[in-house]
Every structure is written in C-alpha cells, then in structure tokens.
N, C-alpha and C positions, 0 to 999 in steps of 0.2 A: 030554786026549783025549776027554771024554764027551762034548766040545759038538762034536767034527769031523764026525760022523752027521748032526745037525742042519744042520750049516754046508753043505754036501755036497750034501744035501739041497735047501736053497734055492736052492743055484748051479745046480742041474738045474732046478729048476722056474723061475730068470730064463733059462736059454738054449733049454728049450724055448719060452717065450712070445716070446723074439725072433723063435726063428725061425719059429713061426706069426706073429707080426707081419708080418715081410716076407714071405712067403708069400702072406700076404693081401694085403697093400699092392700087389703087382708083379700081381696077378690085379685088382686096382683100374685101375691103371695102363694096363692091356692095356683096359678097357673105353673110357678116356677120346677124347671127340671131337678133332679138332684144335685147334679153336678152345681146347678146355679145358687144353690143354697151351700153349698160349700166354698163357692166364688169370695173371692177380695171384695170387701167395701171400700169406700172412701175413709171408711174409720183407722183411722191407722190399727194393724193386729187384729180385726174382727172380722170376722166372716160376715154375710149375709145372714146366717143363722143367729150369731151373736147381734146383730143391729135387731132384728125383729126380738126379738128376747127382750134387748132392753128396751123397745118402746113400749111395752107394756107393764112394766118394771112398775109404776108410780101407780096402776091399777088393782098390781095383784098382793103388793107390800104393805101389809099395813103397819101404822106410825111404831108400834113396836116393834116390828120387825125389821124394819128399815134402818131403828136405831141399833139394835141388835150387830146388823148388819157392818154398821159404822163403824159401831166399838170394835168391831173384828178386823177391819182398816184401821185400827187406830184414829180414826178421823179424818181419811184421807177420802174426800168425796169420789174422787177420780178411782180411787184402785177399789174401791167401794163397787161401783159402779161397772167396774169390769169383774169382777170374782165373778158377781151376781149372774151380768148378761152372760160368762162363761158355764157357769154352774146349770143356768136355766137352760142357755142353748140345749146343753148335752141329755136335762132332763124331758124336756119338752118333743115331741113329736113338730115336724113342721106343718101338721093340720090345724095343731093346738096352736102352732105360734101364732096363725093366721088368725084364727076362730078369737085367741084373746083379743085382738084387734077390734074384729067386727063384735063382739059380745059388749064391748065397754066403749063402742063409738059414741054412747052420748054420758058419756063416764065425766064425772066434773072435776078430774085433776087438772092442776097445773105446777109448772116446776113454783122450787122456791124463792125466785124474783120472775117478776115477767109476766104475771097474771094469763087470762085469755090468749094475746097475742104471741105470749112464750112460750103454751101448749100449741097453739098453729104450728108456731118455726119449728118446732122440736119432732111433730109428725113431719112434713114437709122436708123437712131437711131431709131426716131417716130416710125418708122416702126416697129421696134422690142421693143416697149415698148409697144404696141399693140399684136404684135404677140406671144410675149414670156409669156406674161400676160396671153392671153387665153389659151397658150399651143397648141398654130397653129405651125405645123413644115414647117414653110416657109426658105427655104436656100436664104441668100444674096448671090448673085453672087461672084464671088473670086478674082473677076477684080474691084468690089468696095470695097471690104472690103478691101484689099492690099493698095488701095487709102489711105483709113482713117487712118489702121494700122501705114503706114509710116508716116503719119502725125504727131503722138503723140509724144507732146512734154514736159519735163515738167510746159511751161506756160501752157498748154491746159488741161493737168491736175489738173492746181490749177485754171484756168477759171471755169472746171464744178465741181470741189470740192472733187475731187478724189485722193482717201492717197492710193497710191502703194507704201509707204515707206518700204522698207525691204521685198519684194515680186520682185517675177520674175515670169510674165505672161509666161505661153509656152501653144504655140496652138494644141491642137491634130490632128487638120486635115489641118495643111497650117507649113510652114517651116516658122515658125514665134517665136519671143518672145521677152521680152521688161522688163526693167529695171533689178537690183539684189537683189538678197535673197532668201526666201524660194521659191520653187516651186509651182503656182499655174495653174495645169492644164486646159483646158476647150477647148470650139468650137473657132472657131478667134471671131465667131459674138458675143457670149457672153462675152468673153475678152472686144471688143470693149465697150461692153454697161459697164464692170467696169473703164474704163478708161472714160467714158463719165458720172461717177458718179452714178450711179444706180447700184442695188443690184438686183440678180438673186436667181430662187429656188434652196435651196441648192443640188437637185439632178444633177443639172449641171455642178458644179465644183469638182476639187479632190485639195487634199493637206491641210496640216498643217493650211495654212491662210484661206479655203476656212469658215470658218464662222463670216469672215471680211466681210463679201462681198455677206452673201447669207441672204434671205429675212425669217423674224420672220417664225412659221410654222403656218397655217391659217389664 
C-alpha cells in the first residue's frame, strides 16, 4: 500500500499532460492553412488530414464498431486503421478534426497495450508527425517527452519497427540518451519520433548513423 500514493500520483500527472497535449494540438490544427492539411506526414501515405482523423479514432469508435471495423480488415489492425483514418478524413470537415481533439482532451482512452504512457506517445508522436512534416517549430514540452523517453524499451522498439541496433541516441537539449554505439545526435522530440519508427529530414540529425534514419531528399 505505501507505493499507491506514488503510483496515483503519476497517473494524474500522465492524463494531465495528455490532455494539455491535445488541447494544444486541436489549437495547432485550427491555425493550419489548406494547402497544409493536404501536406505529407511522417506517416507513410497519410496526409495531415488523415493523422488528425486517426487520433481521435479510439474516441469516437466504439467497441462495436471498432470490431465491425476489424472484421472488414479481416483482422488486420494496420489496414484497419487506415480505411478508417482515410474514410474519416474525407468525412470530416478540418474544424471537426480539430474540435474532436479539443472535445475528448480529458477523454480516458488508451491504446491496447501501453496504458496512460502509450496514449501520451500516440498524441505526441501524431503531433509531431504533423509538425515536423510541415516544418512547424512546435517545442513538446520536457515534462512529456521525459515521460515517453523513459519509457523506451526494447519491446517498444520492435512494437513500432524501429532498428537502434548499434546506435546510441544523445539528446542535445535534455540530459538524455539510450542504447550503444555510434553517436546519433538530435532534439529529444525527434530522437523520440526514431524510436517510434519514423524518419526525419536529414537536417536534423548529426552523426555517422544519421542516414539510417533521415527521410529520402524531396
């Protein structure tokens, strides 16, 4: 019973930051020109419009429909998950995309492994798979990236399909770093998005590995 104060503790301080996460994010969103909502993400194939779609995917689906969903994939969680974010993009106005955002910030989903800290990563990422795309200098706060940072493990690694093998991440602007080998410098946010599988512009990173990891040029 001593450690549940502690534990208690933490799970308020991860679902406040989510929900200032999307709070911010849907006040992002609501800035964005047309053209940028039609922009490339990080996501391989999805637009901007399709990322914001699916982050609120887990809010506006419920368990039946979700399965529904599935069975239409045949079970395939991945093509599942894009029909979806494609079908909603196209339905959805980008007021709406933003508004579901900001409507369900204190909304108490989380994916299906991962608890509290795998609904952070999952806004956070998006966020920056949008942001980084367009070349928005949006800073994540240092009290959620810390969250996600200490989180990476190497199942989470091989969850989003990300090879740190013989690399060691160091952060330039946070007393951070993670696994061994060559040196690969960068921001902690963009570290974060190679340990969540995604490639960045190569202007981002420094080091011997960094064209593991940094996105074709054009």
């Amino acid at each position: 019973m001593e450690n549940a104060t502690p534990r208690k503790g933490k799970k308020s301080e991860i679902r406040a930051a989510i929900s200032a996460e999307r709070r911010e994010l849907a006040d992002l969103l609501d800035t964005l020109r047309a053209d940028q909502w039609e922009g490339q993400s990080l996501c391989a194939g999805w637009r901007v419009r399709e990322v914001a779609a699916h982050m609120s995917m887990g809010f506006r689906l419920r368990l039946p429909a979700m399965l529904g969903e599935l069975a239409k994939a045949r079970g395939n969680l991945h093509r599942m998950t894009d029909r979806v974010a494609r079908k909603d993009a196209a339905a959805h106005t980008t007021a709406a995309l933003a508004a579901f955002l900001r409507d369900n910030a204190d909304h108490p989903w989380t994916p299906p492994v991962g608890g509290l800290a795998a609904a952070l990563g999952h806004d956070v990422v998006h966020g920056l798979d949008i942001t980084v795309a367009l070349g928005l200098d949006r800073r994540v706060p240092e009290d959620r990236l810390r969250i996600l940072l200490d989180a990476i493990r190497p199942s989470s690694l091989k969850f989003f399909g990300a090879d740190l093998d013989g690399v060691r991440l160091c952060a330039e602007d946070l007393d951070w770093s993670y696994g061994s080998g060559s040196p690969l410098y960068g921001s902690a946010q963009d570290l974060l998005l190679l340990a969540y599988g995604r490639r960045v512009p190569g202007s981002r990173l420094r080091g011997e590995p960094s064209s593991r990891f940094t996105l074709p040029a054009g």
